[in-house]
Backbone as CSV, one residue per row, in Angstrom:
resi,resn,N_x,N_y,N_z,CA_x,CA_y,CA_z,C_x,C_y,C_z
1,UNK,-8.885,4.429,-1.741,-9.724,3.643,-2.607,-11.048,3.403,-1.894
2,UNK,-12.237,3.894,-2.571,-13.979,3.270,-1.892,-14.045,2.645,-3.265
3,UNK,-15.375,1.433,-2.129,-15.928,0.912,-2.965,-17.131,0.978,-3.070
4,UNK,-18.256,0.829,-3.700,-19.644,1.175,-3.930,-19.847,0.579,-2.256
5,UNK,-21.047,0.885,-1.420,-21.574,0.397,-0.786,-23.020,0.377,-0.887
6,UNK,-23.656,-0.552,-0.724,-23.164,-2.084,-0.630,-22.562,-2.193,-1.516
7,UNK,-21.421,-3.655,-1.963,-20.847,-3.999,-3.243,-21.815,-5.186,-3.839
8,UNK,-21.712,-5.200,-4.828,-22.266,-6.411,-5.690,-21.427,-7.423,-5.281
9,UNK,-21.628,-8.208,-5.037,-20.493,-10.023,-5.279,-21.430,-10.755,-6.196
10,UNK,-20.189,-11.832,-5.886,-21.000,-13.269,-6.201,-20.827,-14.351,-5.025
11,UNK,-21.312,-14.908,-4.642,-20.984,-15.951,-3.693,-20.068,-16.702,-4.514
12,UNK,-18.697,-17.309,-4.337,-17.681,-18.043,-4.726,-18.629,-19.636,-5.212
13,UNK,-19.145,-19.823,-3.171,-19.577,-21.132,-3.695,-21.269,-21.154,-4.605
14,UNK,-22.187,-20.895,-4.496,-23.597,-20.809,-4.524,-23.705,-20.193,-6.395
15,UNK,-22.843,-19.297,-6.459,-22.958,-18.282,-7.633,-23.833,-17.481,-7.121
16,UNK,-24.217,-16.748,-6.512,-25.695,-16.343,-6.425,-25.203,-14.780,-6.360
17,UNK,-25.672,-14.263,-7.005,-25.475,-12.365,-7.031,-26.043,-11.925,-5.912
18,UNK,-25.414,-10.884,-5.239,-25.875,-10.263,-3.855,-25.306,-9.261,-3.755
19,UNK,-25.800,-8.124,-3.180,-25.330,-7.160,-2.258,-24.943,-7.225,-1.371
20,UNK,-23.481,-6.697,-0.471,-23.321,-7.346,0.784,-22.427,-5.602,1.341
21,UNK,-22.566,-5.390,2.583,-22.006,-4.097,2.888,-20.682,-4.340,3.216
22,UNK,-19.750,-3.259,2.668,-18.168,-3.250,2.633,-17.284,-3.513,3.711
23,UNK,-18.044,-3.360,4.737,-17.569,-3.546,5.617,-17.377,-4.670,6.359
24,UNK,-18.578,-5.024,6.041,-18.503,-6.695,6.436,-17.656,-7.608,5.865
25,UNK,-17.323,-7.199,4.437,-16.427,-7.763,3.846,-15.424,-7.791,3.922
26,UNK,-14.830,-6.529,4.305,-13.566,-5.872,4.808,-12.810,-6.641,5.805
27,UNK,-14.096,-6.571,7.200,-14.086,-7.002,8.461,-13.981,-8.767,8.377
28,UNK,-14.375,-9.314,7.122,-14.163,-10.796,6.998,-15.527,-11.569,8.085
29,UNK,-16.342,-10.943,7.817,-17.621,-11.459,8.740,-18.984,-11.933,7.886
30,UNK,-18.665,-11.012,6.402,-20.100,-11.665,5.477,-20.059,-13.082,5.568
31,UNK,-21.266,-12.917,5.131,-21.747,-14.975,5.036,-22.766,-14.420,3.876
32,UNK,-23.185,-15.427,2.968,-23.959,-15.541,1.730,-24.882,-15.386,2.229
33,UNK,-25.778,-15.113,1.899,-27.062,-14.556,1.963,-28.017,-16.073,1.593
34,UNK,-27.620,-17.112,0.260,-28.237,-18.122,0.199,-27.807,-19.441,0.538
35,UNK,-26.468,-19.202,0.947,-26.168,-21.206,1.195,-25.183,-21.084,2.702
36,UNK,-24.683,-19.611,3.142,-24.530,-19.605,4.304,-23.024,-19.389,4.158
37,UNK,-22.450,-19.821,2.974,-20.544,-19.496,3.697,-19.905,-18.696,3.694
38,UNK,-18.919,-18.480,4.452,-18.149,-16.905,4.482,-17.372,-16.545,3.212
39,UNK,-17.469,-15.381,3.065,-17.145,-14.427,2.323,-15.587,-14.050,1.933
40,UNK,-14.882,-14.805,3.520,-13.656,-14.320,3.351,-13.064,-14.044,2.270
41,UNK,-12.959,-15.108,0.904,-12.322,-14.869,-0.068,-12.541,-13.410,-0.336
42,UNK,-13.881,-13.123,-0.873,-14.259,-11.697,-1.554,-13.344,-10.764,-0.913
43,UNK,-13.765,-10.603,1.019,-13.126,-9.826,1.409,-11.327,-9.778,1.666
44,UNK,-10.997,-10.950,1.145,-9.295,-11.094,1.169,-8.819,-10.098,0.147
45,UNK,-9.756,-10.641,-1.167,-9.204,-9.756,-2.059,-9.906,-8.293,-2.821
46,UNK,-10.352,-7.556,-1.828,-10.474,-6.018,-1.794,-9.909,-5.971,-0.699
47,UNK,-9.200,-6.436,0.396,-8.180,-6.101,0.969,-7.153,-5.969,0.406
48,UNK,-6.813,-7.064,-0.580,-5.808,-6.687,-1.494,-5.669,-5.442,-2.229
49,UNK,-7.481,-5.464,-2.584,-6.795,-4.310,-3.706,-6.605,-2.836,-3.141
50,UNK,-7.113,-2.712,-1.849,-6.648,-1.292,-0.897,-5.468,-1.061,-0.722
51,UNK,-4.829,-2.807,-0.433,-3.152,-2.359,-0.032,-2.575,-2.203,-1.112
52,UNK,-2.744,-2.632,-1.941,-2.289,-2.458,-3.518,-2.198,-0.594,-3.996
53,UNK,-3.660,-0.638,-3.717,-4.104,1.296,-4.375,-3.282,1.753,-3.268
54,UNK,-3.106,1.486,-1.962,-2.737,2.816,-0.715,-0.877,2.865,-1.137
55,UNK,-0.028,1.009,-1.618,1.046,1.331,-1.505,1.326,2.270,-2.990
56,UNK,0.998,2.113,-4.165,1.067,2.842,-5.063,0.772,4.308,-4.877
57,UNK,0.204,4.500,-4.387,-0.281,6.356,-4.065,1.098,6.681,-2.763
58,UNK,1.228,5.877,-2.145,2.531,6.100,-0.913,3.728,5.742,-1.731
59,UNK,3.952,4.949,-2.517,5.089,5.495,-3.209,5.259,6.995,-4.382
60,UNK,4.271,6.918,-4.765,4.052,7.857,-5.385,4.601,9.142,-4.548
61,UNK,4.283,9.188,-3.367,4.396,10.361,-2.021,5.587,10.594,-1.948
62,UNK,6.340,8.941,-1.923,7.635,9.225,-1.668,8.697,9.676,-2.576
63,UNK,8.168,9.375,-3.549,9.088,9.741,-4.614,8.973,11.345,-4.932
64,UNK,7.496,11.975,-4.820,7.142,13.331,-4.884,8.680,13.616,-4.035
65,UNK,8.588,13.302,-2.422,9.046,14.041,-1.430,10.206,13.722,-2.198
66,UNK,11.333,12.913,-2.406,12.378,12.352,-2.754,13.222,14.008,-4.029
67,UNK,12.079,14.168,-5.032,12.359,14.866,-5.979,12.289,15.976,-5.232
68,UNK,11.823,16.223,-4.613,11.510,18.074,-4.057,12.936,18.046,-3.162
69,UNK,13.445,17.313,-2.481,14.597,17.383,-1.440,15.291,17.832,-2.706
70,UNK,15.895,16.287,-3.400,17.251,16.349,-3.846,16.973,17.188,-5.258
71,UNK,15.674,17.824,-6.014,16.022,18.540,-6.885,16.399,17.025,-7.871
72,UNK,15.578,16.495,-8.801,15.478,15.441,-9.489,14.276,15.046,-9.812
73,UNK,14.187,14.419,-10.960,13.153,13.609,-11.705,13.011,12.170,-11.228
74,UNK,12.142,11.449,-10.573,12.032,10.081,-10.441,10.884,9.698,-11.615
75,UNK,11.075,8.423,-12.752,10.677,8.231,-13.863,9.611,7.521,-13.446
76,UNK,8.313,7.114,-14.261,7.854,5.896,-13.910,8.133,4.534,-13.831
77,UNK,8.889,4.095,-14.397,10.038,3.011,-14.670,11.136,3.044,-13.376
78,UNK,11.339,4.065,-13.097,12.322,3.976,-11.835,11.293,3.767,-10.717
79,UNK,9.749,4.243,-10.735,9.289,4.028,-9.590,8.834,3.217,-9.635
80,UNK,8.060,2.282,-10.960,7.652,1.013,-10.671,8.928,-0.051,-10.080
81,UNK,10.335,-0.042,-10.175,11.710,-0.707,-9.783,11.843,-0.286,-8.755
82,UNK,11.508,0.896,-7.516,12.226,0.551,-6.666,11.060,0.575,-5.498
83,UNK,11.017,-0.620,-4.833,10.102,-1.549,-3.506,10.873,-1.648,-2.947
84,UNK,11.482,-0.902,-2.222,12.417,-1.099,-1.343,13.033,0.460,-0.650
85,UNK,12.908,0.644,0.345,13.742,1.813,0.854,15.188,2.139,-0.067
86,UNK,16.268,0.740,0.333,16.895,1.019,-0.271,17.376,1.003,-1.358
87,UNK,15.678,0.781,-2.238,15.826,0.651,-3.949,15.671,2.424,-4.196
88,UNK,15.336,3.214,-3.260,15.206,3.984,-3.389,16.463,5.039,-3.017
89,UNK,16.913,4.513,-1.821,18.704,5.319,-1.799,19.502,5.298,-2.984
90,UNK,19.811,3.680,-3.562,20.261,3.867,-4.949,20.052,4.374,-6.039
91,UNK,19.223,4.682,-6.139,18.381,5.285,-7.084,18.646,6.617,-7.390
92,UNK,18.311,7.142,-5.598,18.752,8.683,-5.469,20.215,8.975,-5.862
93,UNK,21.276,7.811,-5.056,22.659,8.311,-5.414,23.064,8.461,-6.783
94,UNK,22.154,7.279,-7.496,22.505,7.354,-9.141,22.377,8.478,-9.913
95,UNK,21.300,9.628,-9.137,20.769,10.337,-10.166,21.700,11.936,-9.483
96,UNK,21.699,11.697,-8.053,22.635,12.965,-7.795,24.225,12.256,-7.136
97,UNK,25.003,12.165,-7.899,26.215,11.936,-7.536,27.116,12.940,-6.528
98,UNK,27.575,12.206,-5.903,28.581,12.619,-4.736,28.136,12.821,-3.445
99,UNK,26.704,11.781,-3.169,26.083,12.196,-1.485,26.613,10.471,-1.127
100,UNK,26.541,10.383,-0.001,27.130,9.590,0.833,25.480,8.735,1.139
101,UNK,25.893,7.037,0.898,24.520,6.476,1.206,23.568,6.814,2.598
102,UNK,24.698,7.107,3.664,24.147,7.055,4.875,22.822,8.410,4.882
103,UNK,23.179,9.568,4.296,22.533,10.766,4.243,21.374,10.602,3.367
104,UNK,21.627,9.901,2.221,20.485,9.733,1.286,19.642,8.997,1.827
105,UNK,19.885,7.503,2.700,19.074,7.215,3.319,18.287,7.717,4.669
106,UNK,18.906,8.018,5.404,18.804,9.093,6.505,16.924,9.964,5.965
107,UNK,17.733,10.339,4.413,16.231,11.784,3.878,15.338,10.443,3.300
108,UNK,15.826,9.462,3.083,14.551,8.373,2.766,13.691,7.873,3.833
109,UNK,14.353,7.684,4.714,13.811,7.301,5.971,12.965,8.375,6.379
110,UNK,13.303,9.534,6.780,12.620,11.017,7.084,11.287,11.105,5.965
111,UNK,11.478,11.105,5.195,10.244,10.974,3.967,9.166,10.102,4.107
112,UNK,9.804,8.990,4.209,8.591,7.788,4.551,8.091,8.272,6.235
113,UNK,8.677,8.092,7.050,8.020,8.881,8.327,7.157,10.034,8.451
114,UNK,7.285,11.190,6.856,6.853,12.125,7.010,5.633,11.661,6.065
115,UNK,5.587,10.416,5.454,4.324,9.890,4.873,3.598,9.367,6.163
116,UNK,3.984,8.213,6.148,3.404,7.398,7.391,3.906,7.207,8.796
117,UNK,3.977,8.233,9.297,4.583,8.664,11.179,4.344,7.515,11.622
118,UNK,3.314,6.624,11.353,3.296,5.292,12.256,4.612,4.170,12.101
119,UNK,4.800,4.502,10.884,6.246,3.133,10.695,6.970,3.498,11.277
120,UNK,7.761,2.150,11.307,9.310,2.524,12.236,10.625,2.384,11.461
121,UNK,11.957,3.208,11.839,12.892,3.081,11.108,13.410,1.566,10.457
122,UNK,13.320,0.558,11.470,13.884,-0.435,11.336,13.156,-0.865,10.164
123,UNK,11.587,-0.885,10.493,11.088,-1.269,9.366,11.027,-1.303,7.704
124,UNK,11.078,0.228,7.442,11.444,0.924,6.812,12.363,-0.293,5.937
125,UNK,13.733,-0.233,6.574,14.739,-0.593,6.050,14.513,-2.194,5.205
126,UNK,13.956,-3.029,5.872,13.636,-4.238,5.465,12.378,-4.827,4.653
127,UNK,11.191,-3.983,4.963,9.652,-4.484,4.280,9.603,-3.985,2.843
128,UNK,9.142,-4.527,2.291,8.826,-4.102,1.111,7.717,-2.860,1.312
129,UNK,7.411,-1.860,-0.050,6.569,-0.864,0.068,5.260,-1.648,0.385
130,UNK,4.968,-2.617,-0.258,3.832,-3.472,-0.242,3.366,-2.932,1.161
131,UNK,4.168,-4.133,2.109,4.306,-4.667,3.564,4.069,-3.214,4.207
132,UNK,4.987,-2.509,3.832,5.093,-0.714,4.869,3.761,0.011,4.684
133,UNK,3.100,0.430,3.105,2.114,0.989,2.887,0.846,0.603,3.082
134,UNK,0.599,-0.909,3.290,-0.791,-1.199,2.966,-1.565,-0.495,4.325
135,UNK,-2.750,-0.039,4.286,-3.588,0.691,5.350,-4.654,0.178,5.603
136,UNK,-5.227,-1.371,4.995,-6.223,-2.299,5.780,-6.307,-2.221,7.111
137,UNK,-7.181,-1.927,8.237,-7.326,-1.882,9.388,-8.518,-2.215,9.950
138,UNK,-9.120,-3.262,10.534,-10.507,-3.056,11.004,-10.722,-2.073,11.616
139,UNK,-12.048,-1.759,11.143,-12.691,-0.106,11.581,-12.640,-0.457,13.155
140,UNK,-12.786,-1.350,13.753,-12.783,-1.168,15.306,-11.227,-0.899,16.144
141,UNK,-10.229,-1.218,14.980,-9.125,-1.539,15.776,-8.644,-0.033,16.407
């Protein structure tokens, strides 16, 4: 997800229309241009909406990978329902009967790793897609 740079805002408090660069916003460092206060809000929520766009496109990934293994259709309705690794093992077992949870999860786990190599198994298992996918990072980190 980009966003125009500079973006248009509004100052929360002031009202005052401004241009302010994305990054700064991102980074949680703008300040208004006319009455001086930070920005954070603005930039809280286009942080939001990155982790929002990055986990939707990463589930999307996973479910691609999910169908190409096991040979299956994942619906939109099944993918908006399953936030969860193992909303996603069940899911799989439901649709191909007779695999054993441990294996289905095993290729769920492998999938998401083969999305995002940085997560970790454990993780995996417990965060929501939200929590696992979002890719907010300060540019310095």
């Amino acid at each position: 997800m980009r966003f125009q740079d500079p973006v248009a805002i509004t100052c929360p408090r002031c009202a005052t229309p401004q241009k302010q660069p994305v990054s700064s916003l991102l980074e949680l460092v703008a300040t208004c241009c006319t009455c001086g206060k930070d920005l954070n809000e603005v930039g809280e929520s286009m942080r939001s909406q990155v982790n929002d766009w990055d986990s939707y496109v990463g589930r999307i990934e996973l479910a691609m990978a999910l169908e190409h293994r096991f040979n299956c259709s994942i619906t939109d309705e099944e993918l908006d329902a399953a936030d969860t690794a193992n909303a996603y093992v069940s899911l799989i077992c439901r649709k191909v009967g007779g695999l054993a949870d441990n294996d289905v999860l095993r290729e769920v786990c492998e999938a998401m790793l083969g999305i995002r190599p940085e997560l970790t198994k454990p993780a995996i298992l417990v965060q929501s897609f939200r929590e696992l996918l979002s890719t907010y990072r300060r540019a310095d980190a």
